[in-house]
C-alpha positions in Angstrom: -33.0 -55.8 -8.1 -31.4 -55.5 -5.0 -31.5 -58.5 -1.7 -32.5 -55.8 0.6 -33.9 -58.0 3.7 -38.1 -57.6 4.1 -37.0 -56.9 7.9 -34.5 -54.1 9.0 -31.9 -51.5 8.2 -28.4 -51.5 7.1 -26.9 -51.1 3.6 -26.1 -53.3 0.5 -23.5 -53.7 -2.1 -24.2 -55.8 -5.1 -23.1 -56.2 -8.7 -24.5 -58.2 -11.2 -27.0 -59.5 -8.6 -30.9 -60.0 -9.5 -33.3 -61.7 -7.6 -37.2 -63.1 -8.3 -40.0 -65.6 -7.9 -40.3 -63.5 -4.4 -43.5 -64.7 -2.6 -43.5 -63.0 1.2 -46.8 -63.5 3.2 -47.4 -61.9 6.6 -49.8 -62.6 9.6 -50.6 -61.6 12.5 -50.3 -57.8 12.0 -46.4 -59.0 10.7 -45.5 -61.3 13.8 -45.1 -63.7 11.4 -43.2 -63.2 7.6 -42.6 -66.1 5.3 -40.9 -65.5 2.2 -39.3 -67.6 -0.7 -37.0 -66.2 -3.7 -34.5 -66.9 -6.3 -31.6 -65.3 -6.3 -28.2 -64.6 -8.0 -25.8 -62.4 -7.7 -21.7 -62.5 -8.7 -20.8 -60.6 -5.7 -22.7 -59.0 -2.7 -21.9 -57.0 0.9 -24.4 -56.8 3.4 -24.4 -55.3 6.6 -27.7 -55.4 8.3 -29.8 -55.9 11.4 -33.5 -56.0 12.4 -35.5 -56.9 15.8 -37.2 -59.8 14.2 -35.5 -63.4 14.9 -34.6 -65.0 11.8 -34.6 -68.4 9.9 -33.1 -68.9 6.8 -32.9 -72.0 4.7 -31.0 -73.0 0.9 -33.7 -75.1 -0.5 -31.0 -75.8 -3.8 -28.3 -73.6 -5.3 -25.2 -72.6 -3.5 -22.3 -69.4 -3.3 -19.1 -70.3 -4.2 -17.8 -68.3 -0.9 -20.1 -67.2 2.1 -18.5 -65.1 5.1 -20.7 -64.0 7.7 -19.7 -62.1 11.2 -21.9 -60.8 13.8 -21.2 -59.2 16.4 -17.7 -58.4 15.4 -16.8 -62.4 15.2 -16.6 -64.4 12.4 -19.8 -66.9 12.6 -19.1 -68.6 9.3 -16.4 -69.1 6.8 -17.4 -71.1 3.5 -20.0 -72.4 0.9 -23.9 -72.3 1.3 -25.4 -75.5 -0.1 -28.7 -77.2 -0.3 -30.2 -77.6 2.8 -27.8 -75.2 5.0 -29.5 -73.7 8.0 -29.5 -70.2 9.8 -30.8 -68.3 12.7 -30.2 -64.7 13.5 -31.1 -63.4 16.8 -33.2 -60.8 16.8 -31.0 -57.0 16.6 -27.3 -58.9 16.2 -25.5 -56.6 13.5 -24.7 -59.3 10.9 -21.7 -58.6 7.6 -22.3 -60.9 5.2 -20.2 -61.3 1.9 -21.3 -63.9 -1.0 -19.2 -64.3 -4.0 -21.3 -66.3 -6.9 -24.6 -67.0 -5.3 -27.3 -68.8 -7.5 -29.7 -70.6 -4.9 -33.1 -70.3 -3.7 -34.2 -69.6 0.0 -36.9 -69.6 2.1 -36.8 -67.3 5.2 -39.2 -66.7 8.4 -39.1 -64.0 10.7 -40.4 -63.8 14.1 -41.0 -60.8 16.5 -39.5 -61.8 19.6 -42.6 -60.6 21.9 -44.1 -63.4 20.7 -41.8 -65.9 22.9 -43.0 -64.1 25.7 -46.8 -64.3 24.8 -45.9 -68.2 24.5 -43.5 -68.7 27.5 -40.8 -70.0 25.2 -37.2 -70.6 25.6 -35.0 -68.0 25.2 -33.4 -68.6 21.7 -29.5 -68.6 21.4 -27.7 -65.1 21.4 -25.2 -66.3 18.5 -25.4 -66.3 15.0 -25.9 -69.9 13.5 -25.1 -69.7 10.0 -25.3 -72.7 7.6 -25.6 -75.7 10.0 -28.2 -78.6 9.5 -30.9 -79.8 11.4 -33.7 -82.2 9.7 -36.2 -81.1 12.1 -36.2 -77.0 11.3 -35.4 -77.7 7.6 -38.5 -80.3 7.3 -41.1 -77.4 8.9 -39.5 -75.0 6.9 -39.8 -76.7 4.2 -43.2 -77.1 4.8 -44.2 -74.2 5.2 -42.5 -73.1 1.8 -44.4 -75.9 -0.2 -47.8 -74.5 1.2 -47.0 -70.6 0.6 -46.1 -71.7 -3.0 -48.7 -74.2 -3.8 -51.5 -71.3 -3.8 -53.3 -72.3 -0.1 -52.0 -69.6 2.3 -51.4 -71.4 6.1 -53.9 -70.5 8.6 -52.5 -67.9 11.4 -52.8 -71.3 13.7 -50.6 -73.5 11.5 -47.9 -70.7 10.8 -47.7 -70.4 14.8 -47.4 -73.9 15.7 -44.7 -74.7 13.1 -42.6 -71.4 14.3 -43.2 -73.1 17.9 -41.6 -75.8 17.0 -38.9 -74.6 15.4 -38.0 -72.2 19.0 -38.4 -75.1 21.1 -36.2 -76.9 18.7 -33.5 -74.6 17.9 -33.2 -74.0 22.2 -32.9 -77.8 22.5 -29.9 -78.1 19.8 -28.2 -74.5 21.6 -28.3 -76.2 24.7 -27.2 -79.7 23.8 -23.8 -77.8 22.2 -23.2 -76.1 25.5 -21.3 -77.4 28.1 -22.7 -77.2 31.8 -20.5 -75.1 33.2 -22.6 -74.8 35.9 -23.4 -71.0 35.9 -26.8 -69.2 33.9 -25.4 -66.4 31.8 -26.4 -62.9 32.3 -29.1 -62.9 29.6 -31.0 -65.8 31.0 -30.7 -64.2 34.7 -32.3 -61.1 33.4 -35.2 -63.0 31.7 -35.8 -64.6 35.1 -35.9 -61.3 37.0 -38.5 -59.8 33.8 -40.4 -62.9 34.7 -40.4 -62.6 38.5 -41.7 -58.5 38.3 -44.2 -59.2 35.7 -45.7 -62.2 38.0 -45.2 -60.8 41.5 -48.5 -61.3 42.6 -48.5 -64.8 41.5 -47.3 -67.5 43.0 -44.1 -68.3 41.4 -42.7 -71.9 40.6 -39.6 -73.5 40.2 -41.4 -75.0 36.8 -42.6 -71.3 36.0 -38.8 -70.4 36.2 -37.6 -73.8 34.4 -39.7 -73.4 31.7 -38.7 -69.3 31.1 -35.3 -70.8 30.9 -36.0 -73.5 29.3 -33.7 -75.2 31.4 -35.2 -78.7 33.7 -35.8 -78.1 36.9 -33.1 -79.6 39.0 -30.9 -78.3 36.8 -32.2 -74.5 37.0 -32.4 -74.7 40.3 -28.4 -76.0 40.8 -27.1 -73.9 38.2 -29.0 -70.4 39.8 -28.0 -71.2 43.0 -24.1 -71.6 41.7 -24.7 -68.1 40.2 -26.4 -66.0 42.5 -25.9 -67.8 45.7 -29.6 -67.3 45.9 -32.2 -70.3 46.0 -35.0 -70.0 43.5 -37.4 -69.4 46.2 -34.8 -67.5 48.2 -34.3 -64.9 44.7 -38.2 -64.6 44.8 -38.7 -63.3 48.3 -35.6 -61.5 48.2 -36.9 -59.7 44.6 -40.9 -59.1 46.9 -38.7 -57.2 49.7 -36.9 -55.4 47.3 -40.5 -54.0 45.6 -41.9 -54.2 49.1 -39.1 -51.5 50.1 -39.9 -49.3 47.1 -43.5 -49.0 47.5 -42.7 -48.1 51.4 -40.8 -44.5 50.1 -44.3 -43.8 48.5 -46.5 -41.5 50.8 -50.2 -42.2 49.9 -49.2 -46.1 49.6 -51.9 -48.5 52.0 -49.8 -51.3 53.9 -52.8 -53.7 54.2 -52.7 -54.1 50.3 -49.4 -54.5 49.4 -49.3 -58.2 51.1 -51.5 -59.2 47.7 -50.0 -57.2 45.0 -46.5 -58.4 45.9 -47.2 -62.1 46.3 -47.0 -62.7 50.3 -49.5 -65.0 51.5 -50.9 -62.6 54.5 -50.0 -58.8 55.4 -48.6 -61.2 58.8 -45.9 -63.5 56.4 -45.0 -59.7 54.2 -44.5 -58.2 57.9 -42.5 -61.2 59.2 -40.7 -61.8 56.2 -39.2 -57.8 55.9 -38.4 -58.1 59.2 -36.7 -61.6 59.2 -34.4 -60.1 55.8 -34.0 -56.4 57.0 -34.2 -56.3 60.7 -37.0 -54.0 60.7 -41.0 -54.2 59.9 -42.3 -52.4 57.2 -44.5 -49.9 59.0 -41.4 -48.9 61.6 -39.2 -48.6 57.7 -41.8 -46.6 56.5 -42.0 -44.1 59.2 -38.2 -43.7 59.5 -38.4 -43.3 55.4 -40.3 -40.5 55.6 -39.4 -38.7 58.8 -36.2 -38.3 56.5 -37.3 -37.4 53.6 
């Protein structure tokens, strides 16, 4: 039987390989999948990659050679052994080779909507493969004694576990990463998703912290390093930029758009345009259209 993945596509190359004992359980309309197997296998090739985040842990067993790359680096050169650790972002292509495997795993995957629905972290965008942690292995292992012992976890307990292990697994991925004083690309683009989707709100620096999951002061030092923005500065500069789009449209009411983009009063929106780009919005919207 082959190792195909529950989660994904890609292709896989075995000999001599068979697997069993598989229990996989799913919740949530499959936010959530938990499975445990045995497996063996004298030699296997895997290239695969789904758009589920995923954990994987050797509860006892081992390979006597693991290589894994993603994303065209190697990520891991070596042995699996009891207790060895993994997380694969969601949609990284990973290669994987295993030369005499005999172990047994436990693996959970995770749609990544559900960080979003939980204002999480991001998780890290590299391929951790066979490190240690007490914390994730402990909840993971867990969650495999009560999937085995007959008493399927509650939707409630599946989620708080998988919780913990996010907000653990960000902690560790920024611990290992030097401040170099500038957000990456990836975590400025979160902040922007964030800032559209709440633009009628009224945006904090903790909102913004916590989509990072980066503290505060630091945030707020490191984003203004990289963009040469403020926070605050970023937000109104992201309402004008809306603001300015809703202008073009033809049928669009001015005394509405104060609310729905996050100004305090039509009078801040009409001071705040004109402060940033030297015109008010009613005078931009007339020369917009006498254009057009």
């Amino acid at each position: 039987m082959p190792i195909d993945p529950l989660i994904g596509s890609g292709s896989v190359r075995s000999r001599r390989e068979h697997i069993s004992t598989r229990e996989a359980l799913r919740w949530h309309d499959s936010s959530f999948v938990f499975e445990t197997a045995d497996w063996r296998s004298e030699e296997t090739e895997l290239e695969w990659a789904a758009d589920y985040h995923l954990f994987i842990l050797t509860n006892y067993g081992s390979t006597r050679v693991t290589q894994v790359r993603g994303a065209g680096q190697l990520a891991f050169e070596g042995r699996d052994k009891p207790g060895a650790l993994s997380f694969v972002p969601a949609g990284v292509d990973r290669r994987c080779s295993y030369k005499s495997a005999d172990l047994n795993y436990s693996a959970l995957w995770l749609k990544p909507d559900l960080l979003k629905e939980w204002y999480l972290p991001l998780p890290p965008d590299r391929l951790t493969i066979n490190g240690h942690d007490p914390v994730i292995a402990a909840i993971m292992v867990a969650l495999r004694d009560e999937t085995l012992s007959g008493e399927i976890p509650d939707l409630a307990y599946v989620e708080q576990a998988a919780r913990m292990m996010m907000h653990r697994l960000s902690h560790l991925d920024r611990q290992s990463r030097p401040d170099a004083g500038r957000l990456s690309r990836r975590v400025l683009s979160a902040v922007d998703d964030y800032i559209r989707s709440h633009i009628g709100r009224n945006i904090s620096l903790s909102d913004l912290s916590l989509v990072t999951g980066i503290p505060v002061d630091t945030f707020a030092r490191r984003f203004k390093a990289t963009t040469g923005y403020t926070p605050y500065a970023w937000i109104l500069e992201m309402r004008v930029r809306c603001l300015t789009d809703r202008l073009r449209e033809k049928d669009v009411d001015l005394g509405s758009l104060s609310a729905e983009l996050g100004f305090s009063s039509q009078s801040h929106m009409t001071n705040t345009f004109r402060r940033m780009r030297g015109i008010t919005p009613s005078r931009y919207r007339r020369q917009f259209l006498s254009d057009s």
